[in-house]
N, C-alpha and C positions, 0 to 999 in steps of 0.2 A: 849414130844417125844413119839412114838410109839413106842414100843421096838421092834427091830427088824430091822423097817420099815423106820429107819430114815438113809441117806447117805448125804453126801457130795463130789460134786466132784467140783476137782481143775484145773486151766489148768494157767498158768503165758504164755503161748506162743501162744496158740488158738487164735480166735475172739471170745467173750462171744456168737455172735449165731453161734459157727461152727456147723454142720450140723449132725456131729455122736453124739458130745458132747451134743448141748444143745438139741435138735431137738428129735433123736433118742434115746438117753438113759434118758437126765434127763427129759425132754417132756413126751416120754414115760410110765419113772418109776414113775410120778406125776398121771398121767393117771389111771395108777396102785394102786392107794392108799398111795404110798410111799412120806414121808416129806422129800423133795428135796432143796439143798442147791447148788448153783456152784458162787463158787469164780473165778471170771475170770478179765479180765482188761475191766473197765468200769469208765465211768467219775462219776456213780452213783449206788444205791443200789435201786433194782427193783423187782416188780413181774410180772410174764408173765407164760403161760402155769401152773399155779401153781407153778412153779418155782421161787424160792428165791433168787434172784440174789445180791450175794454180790460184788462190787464193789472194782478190784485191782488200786493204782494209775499207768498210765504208765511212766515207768525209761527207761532211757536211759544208755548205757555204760555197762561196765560189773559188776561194782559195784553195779550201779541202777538195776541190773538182779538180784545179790542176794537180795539186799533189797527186792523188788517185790516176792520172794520167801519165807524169812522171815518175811514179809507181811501175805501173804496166812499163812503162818503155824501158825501164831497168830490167826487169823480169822478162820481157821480150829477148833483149839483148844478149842477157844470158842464157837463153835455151838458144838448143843447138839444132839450128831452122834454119832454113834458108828459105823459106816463102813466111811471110807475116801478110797475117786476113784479118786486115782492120773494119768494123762494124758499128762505127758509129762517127758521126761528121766531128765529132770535137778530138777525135783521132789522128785527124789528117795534121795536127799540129806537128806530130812527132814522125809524118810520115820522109820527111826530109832526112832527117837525124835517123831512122833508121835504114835509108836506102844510100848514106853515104858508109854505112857497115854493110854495105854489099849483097843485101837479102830484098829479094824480091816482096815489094808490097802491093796488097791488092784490099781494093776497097768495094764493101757491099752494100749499094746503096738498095739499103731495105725499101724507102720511098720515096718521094721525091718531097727533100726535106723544107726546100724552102717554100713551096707548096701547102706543104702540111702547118706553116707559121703563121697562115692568114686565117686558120682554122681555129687556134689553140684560145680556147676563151678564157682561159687563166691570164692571158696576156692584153693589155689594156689597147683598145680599138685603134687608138689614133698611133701606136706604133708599130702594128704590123706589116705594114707596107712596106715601111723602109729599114726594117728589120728582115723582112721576106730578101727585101732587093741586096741588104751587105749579106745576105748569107747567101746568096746566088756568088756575090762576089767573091765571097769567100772560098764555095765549094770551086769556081775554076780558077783559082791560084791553085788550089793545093791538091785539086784532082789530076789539073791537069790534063795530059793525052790518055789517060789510064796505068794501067790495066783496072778496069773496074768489070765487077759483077752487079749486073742489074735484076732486080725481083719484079721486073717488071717490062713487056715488049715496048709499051710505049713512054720509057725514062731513054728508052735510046734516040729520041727526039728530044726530051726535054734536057740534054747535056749533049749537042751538036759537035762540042770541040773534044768528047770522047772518040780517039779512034781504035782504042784497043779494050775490048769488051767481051763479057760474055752474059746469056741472058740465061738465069737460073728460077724460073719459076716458082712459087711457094707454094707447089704440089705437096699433097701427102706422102706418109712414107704408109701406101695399103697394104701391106704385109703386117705392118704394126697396128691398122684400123683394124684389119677385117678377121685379124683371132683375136678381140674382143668379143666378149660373148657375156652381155650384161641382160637381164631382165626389163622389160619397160615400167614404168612407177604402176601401178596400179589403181590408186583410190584417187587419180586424178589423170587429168591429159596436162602433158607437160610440152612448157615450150620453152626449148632452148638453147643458149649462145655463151660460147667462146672465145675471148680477145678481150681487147682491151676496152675496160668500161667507158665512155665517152657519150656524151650525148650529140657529136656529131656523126656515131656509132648505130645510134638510133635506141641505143639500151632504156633509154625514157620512154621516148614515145612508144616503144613497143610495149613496156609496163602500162601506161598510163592507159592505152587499146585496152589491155586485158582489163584492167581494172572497171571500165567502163563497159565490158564485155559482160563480166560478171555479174553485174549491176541489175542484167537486164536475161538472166540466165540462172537456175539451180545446180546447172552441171559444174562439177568441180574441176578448177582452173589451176594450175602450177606453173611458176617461171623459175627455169635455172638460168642463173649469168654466171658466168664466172671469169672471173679477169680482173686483174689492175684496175683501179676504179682512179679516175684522173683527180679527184679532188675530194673531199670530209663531206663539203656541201650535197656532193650528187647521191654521194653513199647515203646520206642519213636521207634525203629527201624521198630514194629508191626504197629503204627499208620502211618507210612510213604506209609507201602506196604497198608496195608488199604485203603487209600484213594485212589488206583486203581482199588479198587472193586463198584459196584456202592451202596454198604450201609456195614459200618466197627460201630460196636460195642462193645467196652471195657469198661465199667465202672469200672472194678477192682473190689475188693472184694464188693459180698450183701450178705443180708442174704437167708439162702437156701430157704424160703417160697416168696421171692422173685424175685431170680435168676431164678428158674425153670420153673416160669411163661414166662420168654422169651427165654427158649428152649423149651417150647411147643410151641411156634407159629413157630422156625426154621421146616424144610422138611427134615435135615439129622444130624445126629451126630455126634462125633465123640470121639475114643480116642485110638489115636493112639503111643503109649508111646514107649519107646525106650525100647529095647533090652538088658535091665539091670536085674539081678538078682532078684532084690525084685520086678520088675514089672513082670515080665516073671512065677514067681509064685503068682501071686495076681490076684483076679479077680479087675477090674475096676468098683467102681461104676455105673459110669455113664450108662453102656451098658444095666443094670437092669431100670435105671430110664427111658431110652429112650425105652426101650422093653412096661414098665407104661404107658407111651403118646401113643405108636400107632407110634415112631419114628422109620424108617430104622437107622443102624451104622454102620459105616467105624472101625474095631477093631484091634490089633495090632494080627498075626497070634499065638502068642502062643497058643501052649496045651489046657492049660483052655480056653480060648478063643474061640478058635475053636471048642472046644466040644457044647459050649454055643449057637454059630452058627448054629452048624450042626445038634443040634435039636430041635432045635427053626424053622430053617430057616428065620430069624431076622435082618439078615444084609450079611457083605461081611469083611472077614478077609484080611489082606492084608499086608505085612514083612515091615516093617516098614522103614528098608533102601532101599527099591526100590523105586523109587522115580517113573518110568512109570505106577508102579504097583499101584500105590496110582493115580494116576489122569487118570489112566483109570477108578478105581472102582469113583472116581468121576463123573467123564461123565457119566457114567452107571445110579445112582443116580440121578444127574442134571437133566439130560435129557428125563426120563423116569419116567413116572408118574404112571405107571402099576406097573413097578419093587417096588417102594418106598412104595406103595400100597398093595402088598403083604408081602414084609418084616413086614412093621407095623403095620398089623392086623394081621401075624403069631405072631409076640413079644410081643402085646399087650395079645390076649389070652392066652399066657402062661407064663404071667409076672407074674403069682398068683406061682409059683413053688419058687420064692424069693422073701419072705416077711421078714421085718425086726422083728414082732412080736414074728416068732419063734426064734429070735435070740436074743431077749430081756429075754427069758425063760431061756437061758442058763446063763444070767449072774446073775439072779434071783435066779435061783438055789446054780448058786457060793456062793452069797451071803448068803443062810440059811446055806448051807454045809461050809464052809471056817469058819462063826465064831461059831459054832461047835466043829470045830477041833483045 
């Protein structure tokens, strides 16, 4: 071990290649010189990017949830780390138990989770409230003072009793966008999105626009999605409007070095996200990686959002529950090969203002400064 330079990070709920986790930090911090370890769920134990991938079994049930947790926390234990990068809130269980073995733990709150619980429609109406509110109570038992990594400027408001932090952005890594070099589809204009499937994601309604676009159009229409699709229902309900379009692509979850090679060849982007609190303060990945390609985007009008627009001139903001307002700025797009043209070469050259690298510096530094203190 390096002293220092050696981490481990954890994830029991991710995909072993999710995109910030394996891609952007432990990729990166491998890059970096650092001996990089991530326990995630995997049928096997592997090396890739430098990265040491230890292999979690997948459980099922709730029971199989904590096993797979006290899994990783053995497999933590044994690698020879002195910083552990936990990544997901049902982590924090073991984060006690592993900071009385003397290694620095650090927590990345991807989003602001208890937030994210009043949104989840798989979960039944009358208990997200006070499901929202024990798991608020829960994140400050076990967060604590920190050290936490935030993926977001304003989670450092929403966890007041954090005093030791650092904020890491969910920028791109453009070195790895921008020597892609895909052809755009051809025998259709393509619009499309990356992330996780949701319909508080907007991935319906944006289909359901096109398919009514269509309706009322000869020109040939294409949607790529791709991502984790949250439930059987949305999938099958997606693939039905789909097939009204003259080319429907869902693969579900890839990995990000492969997913984004087939939103460089789509013409528009999208990410249109609903009007919830933790979206409405979050910048959207995706809007950076399609500014990387040279892609125009269709954005949800918030704040940030709009600011990102407005001086970029990159794309076209648009309120998310208007529904005319959204397949107008589609047509606009579709239709118009100048407009899509200037968006994506304004975005593309100013795509270098969000790089993931200076955001990698900040967790770099947590890390010297945290096990210091």
């Amino acid at each position: 071990m390096v002293d220092g330079l050696s981490v481990v990070h954890i994830s029991t709920v991710h995909p072993v290649f999710d995109n910030r986790i394996f891609y952007k930090e432990c990729s990166s911090l491998a890059e970096n010189g650092w001996q990089v370890t991530l326990v995630a769920t995997s049928k096997e134990d592997f090396v890739k990017n430098g990265v040491k991938v230890r292999g979690l079994r997948e459980q099922t049930g709730l029971i199989g949830r904590f096993k797979k947790i006290w899994q990783a926390y053995k497999i933590a234990r044994s690698c020879d780390a002195n910083i552990i990068h936990l990544h997901d809130p049902e982590l924090l269980l073991i984060k006690p138990l592993l900071r009385l073995s003397g290694k620095l733990v650090v927590y990345d709150a991807h989003e602001h989770f208890s937030q994210q619980i009043l949104i989840k429609n798989w979960l039944p109406a009358i208990i997200r409230k006070p499901l929202s509110f024990a798991m608020a109570m829960y994140e400050r038992m076990f967060i604590g003072r920190g050290p936490v990594v935030f993926a977001e400027d304003d989670y450092i408001h929403a966890y007041p009793y954090v005093n030791k932090y650092k904020v890491a952005l969910n920028l791109p890594d453009l070195q790895k966008i921008t020597n892609i070099d895909e052809s755009k589809y051809k025998d259709f204009t393509a619009v499309g999105y990356l992330g996780g499937v949701t319909e508080a994601r907007g991935c319906l309604k944006v289909l359901e626009a096109l398919v009514e676009i269509k309706k009322q159009s000869k020109e040939p229409i294409g949607y790529v999605c791709i991502g984790r699709f949250e439930s059987k229902p949305l999938q099958d309900k997606m693939e039905q409007l789909g097939a009204k379009l003259d080319f429907y692509f869902a693969p579900g979850f890839m990995p990000f070095e492969d997913g984004i090679k087939y939103i460089a060849r789509c013409h528009i982007g999208m990410a249109l996200l609903d009007r919830t609190p933790n979206y409405v303060a979050s910048y959207p990945t995706k809007i950076f990686e399609y500014m990387a390609l040279g892609i125009p985007f269709i954005v949800s009008d918030f704040p940030i959002n709009e600011a990102i627009v407005n001086e970029n001139n990159c794309g076209i903001a648009v309120d998310p529950d208007d529904k005319d307002a959204l397949m107008e700025s589609l047509n606009l797009l579709l239709n118009s090969d100048d407009v899509r043209q200037r968006f994506g070469e304004s975005g593309k050259l100013n795509s270098g203002k969000y790089e993931w690298n200076k955001q990698l510096e900040h967790i770099i530094d947590g890390y010297h400064q945290w096990q210091k203190s």
